[in-house]
N, C-alpha and C positions, 0 to 999 in steps of 0.2 A: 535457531539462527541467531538469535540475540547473543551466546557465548560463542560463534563463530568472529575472527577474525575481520576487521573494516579491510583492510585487503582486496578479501575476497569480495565481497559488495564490490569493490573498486574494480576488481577486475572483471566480473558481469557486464559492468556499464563501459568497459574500454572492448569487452569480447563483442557487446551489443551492436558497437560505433563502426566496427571492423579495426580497434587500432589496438588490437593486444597483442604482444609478443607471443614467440612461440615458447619462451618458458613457461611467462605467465598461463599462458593459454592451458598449457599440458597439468600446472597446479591447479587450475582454476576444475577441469573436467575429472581431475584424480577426487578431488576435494567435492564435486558435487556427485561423484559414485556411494561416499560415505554418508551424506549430509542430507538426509531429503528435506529438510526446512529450506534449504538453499536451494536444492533444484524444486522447488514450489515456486518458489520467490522468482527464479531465473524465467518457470514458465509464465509466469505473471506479466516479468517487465519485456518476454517475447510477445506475451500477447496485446499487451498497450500497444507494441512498437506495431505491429501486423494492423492493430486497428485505425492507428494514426494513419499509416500510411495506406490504407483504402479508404478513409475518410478525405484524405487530399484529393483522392480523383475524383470526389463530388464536383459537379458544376454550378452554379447556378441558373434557371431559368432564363430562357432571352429577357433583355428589358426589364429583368429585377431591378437594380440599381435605379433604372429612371423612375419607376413604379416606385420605390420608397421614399425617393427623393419627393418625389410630388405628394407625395401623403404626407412629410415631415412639414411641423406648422411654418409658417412665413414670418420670417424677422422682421421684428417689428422696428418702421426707422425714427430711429432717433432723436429729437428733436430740442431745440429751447436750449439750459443752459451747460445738462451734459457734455453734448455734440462741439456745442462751441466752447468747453473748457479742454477737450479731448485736440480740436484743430487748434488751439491755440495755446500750449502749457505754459508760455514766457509771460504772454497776459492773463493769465489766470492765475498765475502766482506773485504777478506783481497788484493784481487786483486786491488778492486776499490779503497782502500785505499791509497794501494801503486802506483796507477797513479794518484790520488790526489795529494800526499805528493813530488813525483817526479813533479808534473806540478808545485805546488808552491815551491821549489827548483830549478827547473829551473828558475821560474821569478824572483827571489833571487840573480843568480848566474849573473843573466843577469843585473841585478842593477848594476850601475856605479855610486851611491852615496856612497862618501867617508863616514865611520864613524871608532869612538873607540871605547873602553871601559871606561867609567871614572873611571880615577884612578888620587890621586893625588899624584903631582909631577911632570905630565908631559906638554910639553910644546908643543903646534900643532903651525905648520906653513904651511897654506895651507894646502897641502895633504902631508905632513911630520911630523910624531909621534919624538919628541924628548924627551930621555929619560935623561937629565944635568948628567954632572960631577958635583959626590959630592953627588945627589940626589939617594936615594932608593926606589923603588916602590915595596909596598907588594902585590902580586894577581894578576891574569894572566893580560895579556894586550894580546887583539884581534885587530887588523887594519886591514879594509877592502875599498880597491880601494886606498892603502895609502903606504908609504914608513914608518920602521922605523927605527930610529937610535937611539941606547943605546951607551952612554956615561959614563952613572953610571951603579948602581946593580939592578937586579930585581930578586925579591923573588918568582917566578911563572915559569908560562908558556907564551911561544909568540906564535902565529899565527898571521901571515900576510898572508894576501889572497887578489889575483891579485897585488901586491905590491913587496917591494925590503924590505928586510933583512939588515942592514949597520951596526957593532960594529967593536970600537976597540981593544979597552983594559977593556971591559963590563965584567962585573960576573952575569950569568943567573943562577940562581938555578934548575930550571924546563927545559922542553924540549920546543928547539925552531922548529918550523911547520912554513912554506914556502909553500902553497900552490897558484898553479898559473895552476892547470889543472882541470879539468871540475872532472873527477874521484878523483882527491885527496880533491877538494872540497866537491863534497857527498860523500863522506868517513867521511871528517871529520863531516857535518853536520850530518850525523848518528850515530857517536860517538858522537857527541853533544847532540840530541835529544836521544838518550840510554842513559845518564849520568843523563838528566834533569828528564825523565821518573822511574830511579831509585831509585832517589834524594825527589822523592813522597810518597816513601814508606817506606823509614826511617825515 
């Protein structure tokens, strides 16, 4: 059978369904007078189809169905913080978000490397932001893990965080922020990150 034509196989399975033509039909019965691989084969896929089809008229027992259903074990309910991430997915994703954003703000806060903002005009010494007499600086200045001191004008906003504040006779234009507490720092970084998130959309 294996050196016989796919065809013929094809045409078995179309003589089987009832939808073979009568040419095919007439090649199909010349072709398995010659071939006894094929008409083995043919008795074969007649006798699955014979079986199949007295195996449908099986019934099942009354009240099977109920009877298995009640042996099948009891779902167990639910409870605690699955249940209520499953009724809830808008808070449960803004949950996780928000112990995200708090854990990397925490390790932010916990950083002890000094940095600025570059802005020119001013002048770093160590972990001291100096701002010269004489000199003007347009646009915030941020210092963190650092001291500043303004001796000239700044056209902005200050935040110093974990740091010291020092002017004397300075003209700040904007608002000067002093942060040195755990709460006034994510305060601030959430007014930061709200300003940057808004700043997207215009």
């Amino acid at each position: 059978m294996s050196t016989c034509p796919q065809f013929i196989v094809d045409y078995m399975h179309e003589y089987l369904d009832g939808d073979i033509s009568r040419d095919h039909e007439q090649q199909l019965k010349k072709h398995l007078q010659m071939c006894p691989d094929c008409r083995e084969h043919m008795h074969q896929l007649s006798d699955t189809i014979a079986f199949v089809k007295s195996a449908a008229q099986i019934t099942a027992p009354p009240h099977f169905e109920e009877q298995v259903m009640k042996r099948l074990p009891k779902a167990k309910n639910r409870v605690g913080v699955q249940k209520w991430f499953r009724r809830h997915p808008i808070l449960a994703a803004v949950a996780v978000f928000c112990l995200f954003m708090s854990a990397t703000m925490l390790s932010s806060y916990q950083n002890d490397e000094f940095s600025v903002t570059k802005q020119p005009n001013l002048v770093v010494d160590g972990q001291t932001v100096i701002v010269p007499a004489g000199e003007v600086v347009k646009g915030d200045i941020v210092v963190k893990n650092g001291d500043l001191v303004v001796e000239g004008e700044v056209d902005g906003n200050i935040t110093v965080i974990n740091g010291q504040y020092m002017a004397s006779t300075a003209v700040v234009t904007g608002q000067i922020e002093e942060i040195d507490e755990m709460f006034e720092w994510l305060w601030y970084e959430m007014k930061d990150m709200t300003n940057d998130f808004m700043a997207l959309f215009k």
